[in-house]
C-alpha positions as CSV (number, residue, x, y, z in Angstrom):
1,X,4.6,6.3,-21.2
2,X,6.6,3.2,-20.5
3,X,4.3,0.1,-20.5
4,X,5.5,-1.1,-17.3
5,X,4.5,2.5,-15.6
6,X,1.0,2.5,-17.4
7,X,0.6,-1.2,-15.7
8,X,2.3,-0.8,-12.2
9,X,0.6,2.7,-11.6
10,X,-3.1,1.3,-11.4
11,X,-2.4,-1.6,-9.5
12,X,-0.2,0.4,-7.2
13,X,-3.6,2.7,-6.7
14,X,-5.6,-0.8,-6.0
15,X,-3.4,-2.2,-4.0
16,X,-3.6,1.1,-1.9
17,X,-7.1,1.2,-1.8
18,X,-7.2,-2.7,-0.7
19,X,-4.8,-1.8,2.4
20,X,-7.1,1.2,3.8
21,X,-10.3,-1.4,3.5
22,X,-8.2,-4.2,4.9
23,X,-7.2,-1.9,8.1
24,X,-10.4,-0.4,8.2
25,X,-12.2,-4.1,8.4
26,X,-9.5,-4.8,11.1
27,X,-10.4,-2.0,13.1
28,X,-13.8,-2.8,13.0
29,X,-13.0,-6.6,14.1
30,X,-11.1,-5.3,16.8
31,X,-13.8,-3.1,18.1
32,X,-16.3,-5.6,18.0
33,X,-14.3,-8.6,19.6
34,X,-13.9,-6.3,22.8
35,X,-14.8,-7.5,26.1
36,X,-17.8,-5.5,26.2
37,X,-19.5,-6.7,23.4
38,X,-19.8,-10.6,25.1
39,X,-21.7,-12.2,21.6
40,X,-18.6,-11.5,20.0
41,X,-16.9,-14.8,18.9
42,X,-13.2,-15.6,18.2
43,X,-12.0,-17.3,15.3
44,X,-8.6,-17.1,12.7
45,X,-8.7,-13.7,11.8
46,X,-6.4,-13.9,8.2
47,X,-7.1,-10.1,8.1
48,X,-3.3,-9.5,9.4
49,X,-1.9,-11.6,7.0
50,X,-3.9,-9.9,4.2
51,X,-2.8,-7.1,5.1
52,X,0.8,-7.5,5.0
53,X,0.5,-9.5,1.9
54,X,-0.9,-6.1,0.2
55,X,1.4,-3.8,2.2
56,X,4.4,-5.8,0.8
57,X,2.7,-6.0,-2.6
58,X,2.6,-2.1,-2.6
59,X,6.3,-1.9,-1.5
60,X,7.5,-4.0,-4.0
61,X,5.4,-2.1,-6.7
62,X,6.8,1.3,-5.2
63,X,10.3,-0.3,-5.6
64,X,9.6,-1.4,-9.6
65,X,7.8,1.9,-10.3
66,X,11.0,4.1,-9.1
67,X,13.5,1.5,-10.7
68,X,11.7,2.6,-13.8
69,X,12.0,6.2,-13.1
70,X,15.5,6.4,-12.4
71,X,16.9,4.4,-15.5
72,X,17.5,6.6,-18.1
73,X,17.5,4.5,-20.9
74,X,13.3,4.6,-21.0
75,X,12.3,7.5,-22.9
76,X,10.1,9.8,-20.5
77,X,10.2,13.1,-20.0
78,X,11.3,15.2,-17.1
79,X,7.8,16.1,-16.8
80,X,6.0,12.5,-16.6
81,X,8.6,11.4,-13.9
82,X,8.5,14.5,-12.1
83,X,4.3,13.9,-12.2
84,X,4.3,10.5,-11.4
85,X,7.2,10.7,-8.8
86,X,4.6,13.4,-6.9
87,X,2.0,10.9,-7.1
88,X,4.2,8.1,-5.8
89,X,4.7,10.1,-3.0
90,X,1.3,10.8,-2.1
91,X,0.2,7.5,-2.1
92,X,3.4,6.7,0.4
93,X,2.4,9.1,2.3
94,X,-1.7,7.7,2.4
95,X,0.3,4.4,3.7
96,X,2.8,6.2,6.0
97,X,-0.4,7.5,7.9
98,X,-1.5,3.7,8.5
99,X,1.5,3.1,10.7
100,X,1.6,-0.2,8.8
101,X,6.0,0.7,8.1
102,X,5.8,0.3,12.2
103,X,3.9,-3.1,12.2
104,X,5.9,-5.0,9.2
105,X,8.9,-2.6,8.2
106,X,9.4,-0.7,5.1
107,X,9.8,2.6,4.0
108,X,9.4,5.6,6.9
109,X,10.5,2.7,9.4
């Protein structure tokens, strides 16, 4: 496999994994600065701005990954993009479910 694929492909996996921790952390931020909970203090939250940091990280790395597949002139077979096409678009769809495409743009916006 092309040595950009077997280098974008795990970091495109990380940076996936960081965005569900990231929204998961901001869930739980939001749920405990709710009026209810009054010992809850404010501060700069950067947890946003992480998370659109990652989300455009894993765009751009979605982007490189398919440039690869779709020019020819790398030798893969059918096979391997067909595989790692599938698996692209399972871990667009894992984002897709965050609604993050709605907050920041993107793909499925």
């Amino acid at each position: 496999m092309e040595p950009v694929l077997q280098r974008e492909l795990p970091r495109l996996h990380e940076s996936l994994r960081k965005i569900k921790a990231l929204v998961a952390w901001e869930q739980l931020k939001r749920f405990e600065a709710q009026p209810r909970r009054i010992w809850a203090f404010q501060r700069h939250d950067p947890t946003g701005d992480e998370i659109k940091n990652e989300y455009t990280f894993f765009v751009a790395g979605l982007a490189r990954i398919r440039s690869v597949l779709e020019d020819h002139s790398f030798h893969i077979s059918q096979a391997v993009r067909e595989g790692i096409r599938r698996q692209l678009a399972h871990y667009e769809r894992r984002v897709h479910a965050l609604d993050l495409h709605r907050r920041f743009g993107g793909p499925g916006g």
